[in-house]
N, C-alpha and C positions, 0 to 999 in steps of 0.2 A: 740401618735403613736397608731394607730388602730393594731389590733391582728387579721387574718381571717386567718380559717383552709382551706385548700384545700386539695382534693380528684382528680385523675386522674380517679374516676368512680364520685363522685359527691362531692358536696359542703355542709356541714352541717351547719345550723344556730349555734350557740352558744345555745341557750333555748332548744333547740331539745335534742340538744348532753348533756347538764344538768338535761332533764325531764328522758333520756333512764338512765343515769347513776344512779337516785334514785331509777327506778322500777329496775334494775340489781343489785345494790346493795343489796331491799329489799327482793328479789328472792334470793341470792345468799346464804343469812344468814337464811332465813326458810329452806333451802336446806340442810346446814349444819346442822344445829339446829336437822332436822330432822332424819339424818345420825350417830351425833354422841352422842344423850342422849340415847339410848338403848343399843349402844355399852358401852356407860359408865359404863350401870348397872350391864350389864353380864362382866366385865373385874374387878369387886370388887372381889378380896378374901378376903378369914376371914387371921382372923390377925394370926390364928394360920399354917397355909399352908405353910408348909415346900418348899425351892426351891425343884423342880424338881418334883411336887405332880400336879394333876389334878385335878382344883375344879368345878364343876358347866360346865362340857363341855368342861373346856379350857384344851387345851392340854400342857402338861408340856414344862416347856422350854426346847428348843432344839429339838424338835420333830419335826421341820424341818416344820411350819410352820408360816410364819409371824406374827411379835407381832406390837401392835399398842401400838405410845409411843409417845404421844401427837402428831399426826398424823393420817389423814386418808390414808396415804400408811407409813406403817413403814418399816423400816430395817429387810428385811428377815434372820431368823436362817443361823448360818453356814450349819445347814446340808441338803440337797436338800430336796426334796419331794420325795416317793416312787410309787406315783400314778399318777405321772404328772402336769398337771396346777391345779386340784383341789385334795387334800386330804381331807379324811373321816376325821371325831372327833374320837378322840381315847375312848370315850365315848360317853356314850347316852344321850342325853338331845340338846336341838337346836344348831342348825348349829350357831358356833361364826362367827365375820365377818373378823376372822383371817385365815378361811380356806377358803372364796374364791379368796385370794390375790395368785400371781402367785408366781411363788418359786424362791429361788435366780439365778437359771439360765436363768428359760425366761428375768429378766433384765440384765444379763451378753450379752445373746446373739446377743440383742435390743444395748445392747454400754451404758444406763443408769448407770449414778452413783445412790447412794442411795438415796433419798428422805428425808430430813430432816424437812423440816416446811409445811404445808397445802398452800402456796401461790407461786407459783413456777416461777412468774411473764410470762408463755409463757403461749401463747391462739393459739390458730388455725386461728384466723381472725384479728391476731396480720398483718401488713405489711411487704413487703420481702424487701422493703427498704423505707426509710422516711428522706426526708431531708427539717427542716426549716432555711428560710434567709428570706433578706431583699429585695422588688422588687424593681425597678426604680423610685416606686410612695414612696416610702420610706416606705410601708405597710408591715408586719410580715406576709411571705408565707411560708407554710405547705405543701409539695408535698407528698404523699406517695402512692407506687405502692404495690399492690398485685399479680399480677403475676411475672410467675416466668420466667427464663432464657428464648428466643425466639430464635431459631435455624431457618436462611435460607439457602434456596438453588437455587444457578441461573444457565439454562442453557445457552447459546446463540452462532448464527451464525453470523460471522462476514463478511463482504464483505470489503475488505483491497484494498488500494493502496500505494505503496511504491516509494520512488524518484528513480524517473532512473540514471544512472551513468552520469558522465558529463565529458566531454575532447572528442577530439577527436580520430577517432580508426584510432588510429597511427603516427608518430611523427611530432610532427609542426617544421616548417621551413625546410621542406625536400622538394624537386621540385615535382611539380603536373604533373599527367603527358603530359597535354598538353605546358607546360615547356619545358620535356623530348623532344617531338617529333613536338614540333611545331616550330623549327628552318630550318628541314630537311623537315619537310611538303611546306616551302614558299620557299625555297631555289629551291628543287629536283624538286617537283612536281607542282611549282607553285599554290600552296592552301595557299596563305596568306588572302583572304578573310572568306575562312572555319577558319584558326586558329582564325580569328577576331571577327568572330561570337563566335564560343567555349568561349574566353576571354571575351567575354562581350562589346569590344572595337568598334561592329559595332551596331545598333538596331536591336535584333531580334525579332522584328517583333510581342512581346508582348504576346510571346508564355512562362506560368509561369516554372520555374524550377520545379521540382523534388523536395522532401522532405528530399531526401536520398542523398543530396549534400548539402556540407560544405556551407555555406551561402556566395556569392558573385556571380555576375553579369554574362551574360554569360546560355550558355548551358552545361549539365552535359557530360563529357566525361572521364571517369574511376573516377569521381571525391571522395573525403574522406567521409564515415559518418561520423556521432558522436553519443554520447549519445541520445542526441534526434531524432534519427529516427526510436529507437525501438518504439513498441506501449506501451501505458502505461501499468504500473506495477502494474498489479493487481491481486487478487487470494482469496480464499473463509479463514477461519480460523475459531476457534473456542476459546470459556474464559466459565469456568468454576470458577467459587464463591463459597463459604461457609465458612460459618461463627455464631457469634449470637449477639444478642441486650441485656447489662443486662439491670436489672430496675431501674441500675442508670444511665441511656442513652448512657454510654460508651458501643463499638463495637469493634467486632474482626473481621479482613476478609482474608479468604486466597484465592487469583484468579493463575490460571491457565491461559493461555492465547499459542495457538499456531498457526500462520499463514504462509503460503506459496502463494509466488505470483511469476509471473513473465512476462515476453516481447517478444518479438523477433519483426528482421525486415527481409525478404525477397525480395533481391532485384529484383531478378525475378516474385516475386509476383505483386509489386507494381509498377513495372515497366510498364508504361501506352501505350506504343507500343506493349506489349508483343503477339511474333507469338506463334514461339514452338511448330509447326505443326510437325507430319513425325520424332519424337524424336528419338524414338525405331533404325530408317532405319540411325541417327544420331549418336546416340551412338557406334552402329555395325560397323558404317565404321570407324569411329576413335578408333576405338577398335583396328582396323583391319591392320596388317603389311604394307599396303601405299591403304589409301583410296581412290586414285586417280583410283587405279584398282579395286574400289568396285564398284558390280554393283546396281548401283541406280534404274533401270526401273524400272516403265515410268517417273520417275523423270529423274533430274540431279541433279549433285554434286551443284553448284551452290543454286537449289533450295532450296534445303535441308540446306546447311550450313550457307546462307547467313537470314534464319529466325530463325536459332537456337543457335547462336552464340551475345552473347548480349553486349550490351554497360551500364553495374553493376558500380562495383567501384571497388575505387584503393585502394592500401593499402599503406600509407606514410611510408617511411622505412628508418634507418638511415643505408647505406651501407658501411660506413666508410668515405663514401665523404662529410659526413655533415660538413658544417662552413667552406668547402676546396674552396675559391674562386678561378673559372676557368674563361675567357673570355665568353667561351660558354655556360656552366652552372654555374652561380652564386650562389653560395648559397648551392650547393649539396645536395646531398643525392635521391631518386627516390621514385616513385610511382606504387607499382604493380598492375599492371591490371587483373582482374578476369573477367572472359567472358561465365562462364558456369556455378556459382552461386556465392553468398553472402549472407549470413546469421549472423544474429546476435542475440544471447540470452542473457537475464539478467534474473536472480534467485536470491529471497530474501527469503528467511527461518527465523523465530524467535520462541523461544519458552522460555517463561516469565513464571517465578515465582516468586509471592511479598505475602507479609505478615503485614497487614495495622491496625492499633491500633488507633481506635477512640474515641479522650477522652470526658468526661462531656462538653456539650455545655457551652461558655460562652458567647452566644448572644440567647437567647431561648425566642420569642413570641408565642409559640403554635404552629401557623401556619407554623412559620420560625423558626428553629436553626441553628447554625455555630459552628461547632467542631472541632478544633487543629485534624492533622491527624499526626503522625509520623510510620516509617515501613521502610522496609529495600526490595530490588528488586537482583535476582539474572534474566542474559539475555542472552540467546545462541545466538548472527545470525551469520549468514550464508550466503553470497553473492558472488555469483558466475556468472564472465563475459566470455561468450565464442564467439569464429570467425572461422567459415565454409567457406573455400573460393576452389574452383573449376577452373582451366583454361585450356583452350583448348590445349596450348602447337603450336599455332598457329601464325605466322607471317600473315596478308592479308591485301591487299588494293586494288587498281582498275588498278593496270598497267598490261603493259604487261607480259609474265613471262621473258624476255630475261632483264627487265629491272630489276636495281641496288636497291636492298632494303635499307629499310630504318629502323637500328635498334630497337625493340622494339614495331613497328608499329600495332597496330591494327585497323586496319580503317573502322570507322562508321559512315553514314547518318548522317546529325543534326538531333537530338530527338526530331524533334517539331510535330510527330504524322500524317506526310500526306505522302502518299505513289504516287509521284510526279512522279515514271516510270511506273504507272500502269500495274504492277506484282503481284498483292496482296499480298505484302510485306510492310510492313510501317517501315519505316526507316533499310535500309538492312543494311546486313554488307559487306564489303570490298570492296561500291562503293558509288558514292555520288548520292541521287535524288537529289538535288537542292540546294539552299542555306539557306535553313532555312525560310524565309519569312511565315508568317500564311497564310493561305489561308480560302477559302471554298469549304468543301468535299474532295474528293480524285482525285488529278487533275494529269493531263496526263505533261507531260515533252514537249509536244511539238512538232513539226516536225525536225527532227533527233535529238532527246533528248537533248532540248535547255536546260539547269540545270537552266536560269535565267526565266524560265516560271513560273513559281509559283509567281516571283517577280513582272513580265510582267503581270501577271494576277492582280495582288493586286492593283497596279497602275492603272489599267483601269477602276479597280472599284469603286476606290478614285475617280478618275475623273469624271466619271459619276455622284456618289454624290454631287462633288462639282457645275455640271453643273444645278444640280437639283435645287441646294440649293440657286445658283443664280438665277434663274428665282423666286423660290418663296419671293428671298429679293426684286428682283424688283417689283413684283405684289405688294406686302404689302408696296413699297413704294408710289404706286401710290395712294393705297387707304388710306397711310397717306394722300397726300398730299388733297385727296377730302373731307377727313374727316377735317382735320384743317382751309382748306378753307370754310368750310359751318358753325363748331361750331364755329371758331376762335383758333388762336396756344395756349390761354391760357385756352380754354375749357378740363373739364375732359375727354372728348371723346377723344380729339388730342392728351393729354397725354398718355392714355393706348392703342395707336394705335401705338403712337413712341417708347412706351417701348415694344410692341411684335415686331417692327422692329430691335430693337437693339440688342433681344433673336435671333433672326436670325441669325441678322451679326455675332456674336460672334460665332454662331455655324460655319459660313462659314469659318470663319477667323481659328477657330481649327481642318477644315480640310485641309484648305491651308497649314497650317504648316506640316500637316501628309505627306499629298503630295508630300510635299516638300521634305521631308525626305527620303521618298520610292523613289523620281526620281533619289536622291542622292546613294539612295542602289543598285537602278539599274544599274547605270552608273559605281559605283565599281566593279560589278557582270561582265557586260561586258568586262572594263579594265583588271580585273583577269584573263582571259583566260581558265576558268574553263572548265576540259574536259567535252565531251560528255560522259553521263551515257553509263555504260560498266560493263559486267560480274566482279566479283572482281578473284583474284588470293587467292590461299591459300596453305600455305606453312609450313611443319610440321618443328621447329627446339626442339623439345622435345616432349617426350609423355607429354599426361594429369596432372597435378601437383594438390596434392589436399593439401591444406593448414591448420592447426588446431592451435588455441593459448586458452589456458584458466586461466583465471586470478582466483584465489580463497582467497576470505578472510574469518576469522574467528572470532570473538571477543565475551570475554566473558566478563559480564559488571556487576559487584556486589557493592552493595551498598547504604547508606540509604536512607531515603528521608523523607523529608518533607510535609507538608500542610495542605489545608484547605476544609472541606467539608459543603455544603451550601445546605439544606434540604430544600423543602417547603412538610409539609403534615407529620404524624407520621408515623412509621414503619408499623401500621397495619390498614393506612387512605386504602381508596378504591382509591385516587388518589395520587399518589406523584411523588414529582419532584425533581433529586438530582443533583449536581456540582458538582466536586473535581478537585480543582487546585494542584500539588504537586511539588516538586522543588526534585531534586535529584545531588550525586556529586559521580559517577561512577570508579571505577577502572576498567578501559579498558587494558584487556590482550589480543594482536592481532597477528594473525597468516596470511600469505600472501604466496600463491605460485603461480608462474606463468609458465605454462608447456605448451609441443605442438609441432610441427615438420614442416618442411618444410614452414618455414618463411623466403622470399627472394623475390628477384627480379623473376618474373615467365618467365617473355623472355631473362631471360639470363641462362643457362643449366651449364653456369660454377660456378654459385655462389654455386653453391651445392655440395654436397660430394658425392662421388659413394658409395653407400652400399658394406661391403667385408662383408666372412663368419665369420672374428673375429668380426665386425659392422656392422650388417646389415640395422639398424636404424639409420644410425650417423647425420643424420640432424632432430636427438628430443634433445630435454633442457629441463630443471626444475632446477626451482632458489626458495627456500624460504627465510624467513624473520622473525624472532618473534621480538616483541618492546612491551612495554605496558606505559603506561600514564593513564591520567583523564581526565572522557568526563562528563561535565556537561549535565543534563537533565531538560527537560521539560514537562508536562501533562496536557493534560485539559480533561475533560471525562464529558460528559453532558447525563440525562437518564430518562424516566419517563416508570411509572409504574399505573397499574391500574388492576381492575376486567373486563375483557372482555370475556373471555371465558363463565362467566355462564350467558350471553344475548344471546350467538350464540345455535342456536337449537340443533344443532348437535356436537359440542365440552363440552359442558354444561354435559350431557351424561357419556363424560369419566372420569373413576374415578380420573384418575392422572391430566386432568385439572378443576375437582370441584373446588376446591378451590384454582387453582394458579392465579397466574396474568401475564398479558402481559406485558413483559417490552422490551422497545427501546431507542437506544441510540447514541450515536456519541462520538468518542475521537481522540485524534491527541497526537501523541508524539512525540517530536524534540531532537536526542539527536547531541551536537555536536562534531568533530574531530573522525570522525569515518569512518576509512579507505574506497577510494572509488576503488572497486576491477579495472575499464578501465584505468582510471588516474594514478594509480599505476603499469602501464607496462613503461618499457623503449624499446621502438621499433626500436629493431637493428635486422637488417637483412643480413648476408651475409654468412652463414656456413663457405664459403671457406675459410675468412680471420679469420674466430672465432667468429663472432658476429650472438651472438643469442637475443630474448629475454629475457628480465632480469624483478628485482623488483625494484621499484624508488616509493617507498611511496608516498601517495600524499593522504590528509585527506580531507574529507568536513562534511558538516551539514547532516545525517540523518533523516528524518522522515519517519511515515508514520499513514496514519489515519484509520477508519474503522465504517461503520457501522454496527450498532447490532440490531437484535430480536430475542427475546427467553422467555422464562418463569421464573417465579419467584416462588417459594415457602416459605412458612411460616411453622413449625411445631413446 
């Protein structure tokens, strides 16, 4: 078995390191030699020399200055010095080499014990750690470090994204409100081809949904969010590091880490008809003791209300009628309709503190080591779901006012974006332009406001294509047939002329079916009896209702962890590259409230309580919850680092980035069973009967990732 030293500054042959050690040796011993035969001579007394007598210079003993006693630093007197580091000879004759030694306090002060033999085995160019073992190749390796402890410090900006909430906002299996009102819409008003459209039940016309409805067929009409229609959850944050490296490759790190993100969804924003013209002149009147007698000039009421009153969403509510099977509504429960805004926010707060111990590598090539990581995480978040909701307090639709309302009615245009009575209004409220049908452009209703023009229009234009589409199959089939006949049917020419014939047909054949479809929708459109477009009515049965719910959760998450960190490059390379995988098992301590007011049905004025002077609030709630359990974790965190600053002209310059380095990074952390603030509502709504909303726990997976850059320091 071979023996080779190694050096983390270099490698020394074995001859080398035997040639320095005979010229150091031989130096070391003329050194002495030379220090201590003069001292020998002046440290002879005569044999007659009483203790305590001074012969030849030397000061008596006790005189408070060091005696050499087979040493070149001996055991200083007990009694100090009177003149400090050096004392005079208490006689005349040459300075002994007993008085330029320091007195027994400069070593008291220094923490030195006495000195007893000339060989002390510590050197100054001794190593501050040295470890020999055995490599992979089976060969005897010598590592030893001379420097000393390495202290860093990392700043960095994070860019975060956090999971949005999941469930929907507000209770499943409660009637939609085209549920609600679409019995009395086919019945009263004869609009069962509008409920058909709404439901999905007829083709509309390939006009895509909304974002901000509950996924299913159909056009949106008060229809439910969910989770996913806020925008993603994102927001800046910051992780602060410090720590050091010893030089026995083991690491200390203590990270900081605080991020804030969050979402919202506006259904008024996103809402892809939105007029909202003349607001101001909208607000005032509904403000106003009976806006019927507000004066609008040079407007009218109509104008005004029918572009500023929206078709938002609904809110799923359990009103006590849930699971109560009726004849007429199955299933129970309702749908509030909000028609003057919807809003939704989600807010994710964290702020991490961990403390990470990394021990002696035991996969170490140089270039690559892998170090056991163990450490402990303490975790604040904070996530909070809120709901803005706004209604007019309005009954409307398109009849006359002598006629019989229809409970809960809010009546809206299909949302498919085309303003079919040329009003400059696109899809109005409290009267129908048409049946929904896609068009192109902004097309007129018709002569005396046909509502199936839009549909009359689509059909003619189908037809038209298909008439096109036939001429050009016939052309290309003639020039099959002259093509085939001149090369022959089994020439390549006759082939690629019957295959662009057959690209035809197929396209003919898929507008035939379209066609087919729309003459189908027409002919419903006319069987319905759909009125002619008409002013809508509008009909106050409550003031304005404005809606609030906020869900809050809390969790504190302590606990240790595990893992593994995977290095390429040393700590003080110009380029490195770091992993850490960690595993953790979390005590999750969670807090849950859910608070807010005027959660109900909004067209019904009796579900609510009247405010008295002893109540003046009594349609607010708040419900908490404390529970605690264990949320296992997950981490992956990927980083690289380098000198970039001192190539750029102008950053190079500043003192505080001379010598740091650019580092960037990416991590992701999953933790799971960790309360999701929307899913944890139970959406009951009815004051009058007692039901408000409450807490109904409901946990899922947590994460959320982040990019970093920021600077690194080394001191």
């Amino acid at each position: 078995m071979g023996l080779r030293i190694t050096s983390h500054r270099d490698k020394v042959k074995d001859d080398h390191m035997r040639g320095l050690g005979r010229f150091a040796s031989i130096v070391g011993l003329s050194l002495m030699l030379a220090w201590a035969t003069p001292a020998a001579a002046q440290w002879k007394s005569p044999a007659s020399a009483r203790p305590g007598s001074s012969v030849a210079g030397r000061p008596a003993d006790g005189a408070g200055y060091a005696r050499a006693s087979g040493s070149i630093l001996a055991a200083p007197s007990a009694a100090p010095a009177q003149h400090g580091l050096y004392a005079p000879p208490s006689a005349p004759g040459p300075e002994s080499p007993e008085t330029l030694l320091p007195p027994n306090e400069v070593f008291g002060r220094l923490g030195y014990a006495p000195l007893t033999n000339d060989r002390t085995g510590i050197s100054v160019y001794d190593p501050l750690y040295a470890q020999t073992f055995v490599d992979h190749d089976g060969l005897w390796q010598r590592v030893m470090e001379t420097e000393p402890r390495r202290y860093f410090l990392e700043a960095e900006y994070l860019a975060a994204t956090t999971r949005k909430p999941q469930g929907l906002v507000g209770q499943r299996g409660a009637l939609s409100y085209i549920d609600l009102v679409g019995g009395p819409l086919t019945d009263q008003f004869n609009l069962g081809f509008f409920v058909a459209l709404i439901r999905g039940q007829v083709d509309n016309g390939g006009v895509p949904q909304s974002r901000n409805v509950e996924a299913r067929p159909g056009f949106n009409y008060f229809g439910a969010a969910t989770g996913d229609s806020l925008d993603d959850i994102t927001g800046p944050g910051i992780q602060v590091r410090w720590g050091f490296d010893n030089p026995d490759q083991s690491s200390l790190a203590v990270t900081f880490r605080y991020i804030d993100t969050d979402g919202d969804y506006n259904a008024e924003r996103d809402l892809s008809t939105r007029q909202g013209r003349f607001k101001e002149v909208f607000e005032a009147a509904l403000a106003s003791p009976d806006f019927r007698a507000f004066d609008f000039r040079p407007l009218s009421l109509n104008q005004v209300f029918e572009q500023n009153l929206f078709n938002l969403n609904g809110l799923p509510l359990d009103d006590g009628t849930l699971n109560q099977l009726t004849p007429d509504l199955p299933g129970g429960g309702v749908t509030a309709p909000y028609d003057l805004a919807f809003n939704l926010n989600f807010r994710s707060q964290q702020i991490t503190g961990a403390v990470h111990w990394y021990l002696q590598p035991f996969f170490d090539r140089g270039w690559l080591r892998v170090r056991p990581v163990f450490g402990a995480r303490y975790m604040f978040l904070r996530e909070e779901f809120s709901f803005f909701g706004r209604d007019s307090g309005l009954y409307y639709d398109n009849q006359d006012f002598d006629a019989p309302l229809i409970p809960d009615l809010k009546l809206h245009s299909i949302p498919d974006g085309l303003d079919q009575n040329g009003d400059d209004i696109v899809d109005n409220a409290g009267t129908l332009e048409g049946t929904g049908q896609q068009g192109g452009g902004n097309q007129q209703g018709g002569a005396g406001g046909d509502p199936c023009a839009a549909l009359q229009n689509l059909v003619d234009q189908l037809q038209q294509q298909v008439d096109d589409l036939t001429q050009q199959r016939d052309d290309l089939a003639d020039n099959v047939n002259d093509i085939c006949n001149q090369f022959g049917p089994d020439s390549q020419q006759c082939l690629d002329a019957q295959a662009a014939l057959d690209a035809v047909q197929q396209q003919l054949n898929q507008l035939l079916i379209q066609l087919t479809q729309r003459i189908n929708d027409l002919a419903q459109c006319r069987a319905a009896g759909l009125p002619a477009i008409g002013e809508g009515r509008f009909i106050p049965i409550s003031d304005p209702i404005t809606s609030t719910l906020k869900s809050e959760a809390q969790s504190h998450l302590v606990g240790p962890e595990v893992g593994v960190s995977y290095e390429f490059g040393r700590p003080t390379a110009s380029f490195r590259f770091v992993g850490e995988t960690r595993f953790g098992v979390l005590a999750n301590i969670e807090r849950v409230k859910v608070s807010g007011r005027n959660i109900g049905m909004t067209t019904r004025p009796g579900d609510f309580l009247t405010p008295t002077p002893e109540n003046p609030d009594p349609n607010a709630f708040s419900d908490t919850k404390n529970v605690a359990h264990v949320s296992p974790l997950l981490e992956q965190s990927l980083s690289a680092q380098g000198e970039v600053f001192q190539y750029v002209p102008i950053l190079r310059r500043v003192p505080l980035l001379r010598t740091a380095k650019l580092r960037v990074g990416y991590s992701v952390t999953l933790i799971w069973k960790v309360i999701d603030p929307l899913d944890s509502v139970r959406w009951q709504g009815n004051p009058s009967q007692g039901l408000f909303p409450s807490v109904r726990i409901n946990r899922g997976n947590w994460w959320t990732q982040t990019w970093s850059i920021g600077v690194h320091w080394d001191y």
